[in-house]
C-alpha positions in Angstrom: 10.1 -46.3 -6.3 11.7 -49.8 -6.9 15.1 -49.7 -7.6 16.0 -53.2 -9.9 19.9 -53.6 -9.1 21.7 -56.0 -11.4 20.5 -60.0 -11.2 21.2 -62.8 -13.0 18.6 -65.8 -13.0 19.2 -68.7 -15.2 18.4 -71.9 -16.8 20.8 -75.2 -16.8 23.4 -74.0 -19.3 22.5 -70.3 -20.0 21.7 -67.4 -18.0 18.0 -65.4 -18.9 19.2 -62.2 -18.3 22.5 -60.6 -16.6 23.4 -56.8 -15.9 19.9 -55.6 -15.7 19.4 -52.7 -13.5 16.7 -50.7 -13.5 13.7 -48.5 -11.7 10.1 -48.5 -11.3 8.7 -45.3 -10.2 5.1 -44.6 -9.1 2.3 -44.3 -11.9 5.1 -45.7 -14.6 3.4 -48.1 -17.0 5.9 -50.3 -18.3 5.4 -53.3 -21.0 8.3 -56.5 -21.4 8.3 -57.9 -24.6 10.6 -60.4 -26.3 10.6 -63.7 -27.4 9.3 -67.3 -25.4 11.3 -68.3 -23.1 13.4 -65.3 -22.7 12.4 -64.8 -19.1 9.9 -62.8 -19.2 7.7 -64.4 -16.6 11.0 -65.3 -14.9 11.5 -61.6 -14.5 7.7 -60.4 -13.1 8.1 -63.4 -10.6 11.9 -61.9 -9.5 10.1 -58.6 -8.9 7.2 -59.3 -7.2 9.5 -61.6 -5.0 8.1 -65.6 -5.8 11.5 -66.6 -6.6 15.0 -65.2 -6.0 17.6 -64.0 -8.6 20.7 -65.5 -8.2 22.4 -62.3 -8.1 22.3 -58.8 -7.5 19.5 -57.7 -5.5 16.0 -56.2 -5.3 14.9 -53.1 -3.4 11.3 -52.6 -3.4 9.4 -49.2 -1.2 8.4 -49.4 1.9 4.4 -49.0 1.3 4.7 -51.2 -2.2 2.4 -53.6 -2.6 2.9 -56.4 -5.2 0.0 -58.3 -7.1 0.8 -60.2 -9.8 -2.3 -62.4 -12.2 -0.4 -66.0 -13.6 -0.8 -66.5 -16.9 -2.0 -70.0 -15.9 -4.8 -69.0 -13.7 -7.6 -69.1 -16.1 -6.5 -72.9 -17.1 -6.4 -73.9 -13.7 -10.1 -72.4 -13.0 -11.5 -74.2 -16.4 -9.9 -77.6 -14.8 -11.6 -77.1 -11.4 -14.9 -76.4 -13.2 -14.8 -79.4 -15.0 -13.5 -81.6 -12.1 -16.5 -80.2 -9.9 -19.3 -80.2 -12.8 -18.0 -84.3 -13.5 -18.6 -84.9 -9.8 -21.5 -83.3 -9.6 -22.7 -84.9 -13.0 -22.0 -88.6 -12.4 -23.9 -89.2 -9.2 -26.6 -86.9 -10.6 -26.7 -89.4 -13.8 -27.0 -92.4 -12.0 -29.9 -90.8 -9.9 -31.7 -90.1 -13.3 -31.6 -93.7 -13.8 -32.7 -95.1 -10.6 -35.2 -92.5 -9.9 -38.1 -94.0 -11.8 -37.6 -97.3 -10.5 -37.0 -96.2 -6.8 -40.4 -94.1 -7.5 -42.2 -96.9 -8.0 -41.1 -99.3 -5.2 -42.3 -95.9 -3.2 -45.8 -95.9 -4.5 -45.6 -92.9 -6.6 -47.5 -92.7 -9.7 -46.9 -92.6 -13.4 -47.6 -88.5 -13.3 -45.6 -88.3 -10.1 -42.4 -90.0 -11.8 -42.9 -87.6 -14.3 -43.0 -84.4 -12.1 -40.0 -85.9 -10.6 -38.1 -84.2 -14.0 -40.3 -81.9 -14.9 -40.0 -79.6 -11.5 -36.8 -79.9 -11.9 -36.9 -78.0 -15.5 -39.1 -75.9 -14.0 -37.1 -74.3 -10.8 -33.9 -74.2 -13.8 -35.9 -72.0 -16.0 -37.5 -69.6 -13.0 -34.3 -68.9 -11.5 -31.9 -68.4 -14.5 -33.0 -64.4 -14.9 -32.6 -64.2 -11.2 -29.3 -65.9 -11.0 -28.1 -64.3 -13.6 -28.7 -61.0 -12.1 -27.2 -62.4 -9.0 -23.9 -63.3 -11.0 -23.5 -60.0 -12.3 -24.4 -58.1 -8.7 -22.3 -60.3 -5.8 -19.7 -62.4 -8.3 -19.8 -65.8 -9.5 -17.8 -67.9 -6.6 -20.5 -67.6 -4.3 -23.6 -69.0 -6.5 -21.5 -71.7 -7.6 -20.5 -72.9 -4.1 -24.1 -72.6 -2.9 -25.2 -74.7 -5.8 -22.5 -77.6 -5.2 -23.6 -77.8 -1.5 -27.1 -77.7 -2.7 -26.1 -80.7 -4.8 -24.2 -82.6 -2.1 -27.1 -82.2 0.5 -29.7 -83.8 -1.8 -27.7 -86.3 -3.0 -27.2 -87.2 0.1 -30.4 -86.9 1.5 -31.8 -88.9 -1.3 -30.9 -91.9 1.2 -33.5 -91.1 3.9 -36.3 -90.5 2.1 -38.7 -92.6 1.3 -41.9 -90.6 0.5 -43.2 -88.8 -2.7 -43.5 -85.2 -1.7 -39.5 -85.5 -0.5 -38.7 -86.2 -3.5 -40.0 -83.4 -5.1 -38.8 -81.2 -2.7 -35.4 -82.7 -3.2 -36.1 -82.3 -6.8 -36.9 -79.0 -6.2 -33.4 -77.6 -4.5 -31.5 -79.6 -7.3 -33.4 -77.3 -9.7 -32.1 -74.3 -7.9 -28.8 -75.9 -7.5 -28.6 -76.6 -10.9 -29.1 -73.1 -12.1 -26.8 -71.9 -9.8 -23.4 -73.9 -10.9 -24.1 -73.5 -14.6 -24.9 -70.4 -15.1 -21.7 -69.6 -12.5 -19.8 -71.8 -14.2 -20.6 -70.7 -17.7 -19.7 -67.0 -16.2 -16.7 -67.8 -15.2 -15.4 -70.0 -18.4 -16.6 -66.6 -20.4 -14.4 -64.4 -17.8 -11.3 -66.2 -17.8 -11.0 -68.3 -21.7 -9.1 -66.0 -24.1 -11.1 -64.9 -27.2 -9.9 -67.6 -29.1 -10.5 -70.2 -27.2 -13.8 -69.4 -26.0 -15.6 -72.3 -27.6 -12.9 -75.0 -26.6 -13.5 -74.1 -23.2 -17.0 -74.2 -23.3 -17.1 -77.8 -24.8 -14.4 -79.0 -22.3 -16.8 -77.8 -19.2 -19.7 -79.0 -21.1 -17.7 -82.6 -21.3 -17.4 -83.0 -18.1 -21.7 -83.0 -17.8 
């Protein structure tokens, strides 16, 4: 049980709530309603201890464990996403522009500039079933950090090499990697965006490409 002794948290010029006293006993299921900014949210946070009323007192049992989900969280995981897939996204744009002419100063021939991009569309078509039954099996925060250090360690090793057959192996992992933060991130823009705001989300991660 969870005895709720009076409190009294406020805002400049107003308290929230005063003289509430109340208790949460085990398997109770209990739902606040009222209007915005009542305090609400100021309330949950008070109980599960994040902030401090600024009277009265809170008693919670000795094996109680508090979780509590912000109602923020799901905006603040569709601004990561887009912040990663834009850093991803603008080296990776800059690469498809210099690729064909770096190609060329490497010897590689008309057909081997092309399967520069092709095997790329390639591994991303293979490995989207796969993923995607990966995704629904171990999560999607794993498959998407794999693929962003898939991304980095090209990229990077794009630097050192200077023959055909790296590229396409280098080609080859940004295929994979690229299959791997999409279809994660596209999971996880469907777990956390409201109903209604579904399709805004989508076109904000898709922005950031």
């Amino acid at each position: 049980p969870q005895p709720f002794r009076p409190t009294m948290p406020s805002r400049p010029g107003r308290p929230l709530f005063a003289d509430v006293s109340f208790t949460i006993s085990d398997q109770d299921r209990l739902g606040i309603v009222g209007l915005n900014g009542c305090g609400k949210s100021t309330l949950l946070r008070i109980i599960s201890g994040e902030i401090e009323p600024e009277a009265g007192s809170i008693r919670r049992g000795r094996d109680v464990r508090i979780a509590m989900l912000d109602q923020d969280a799901g905006a603040r995981v569709l601004r990561m996403l887009g912040q990663s897939i834009f850093y991803v996204s603008m080296p990776f744009f800059i690469l498809s522009l210099l690729l064909p002419v770096y190609g060329r100063q490497i010897g590689a021939e008309v057909i081997e500039i092309g399967l520069f991009f092709s095997i790329f569309h390639v591994m991303t078509l293979l490995l989207r079933p796969v993923v995607g039954w990966g995704l629904d099996r171990y999560g999607r925060r794993p498959f998407f950090i794999a693929g962003l250090g898939c991304y980095a360690v090209t990229m990077a090793g794009f630097a050192f090499i200077g023959q055909v057959c790296g590229i396409i192996a280098a080609r080859i992992v940004q295929g994979i990697a690229s299959s791997l933060v999409w279809l994660a991130a596209n999971a996880m823009v469907a777990d956390v965006a409201g109903e209604g705001r579904r399709g805004r989300a989508f076109g904000g991660v898709a922005q950031a490409n």
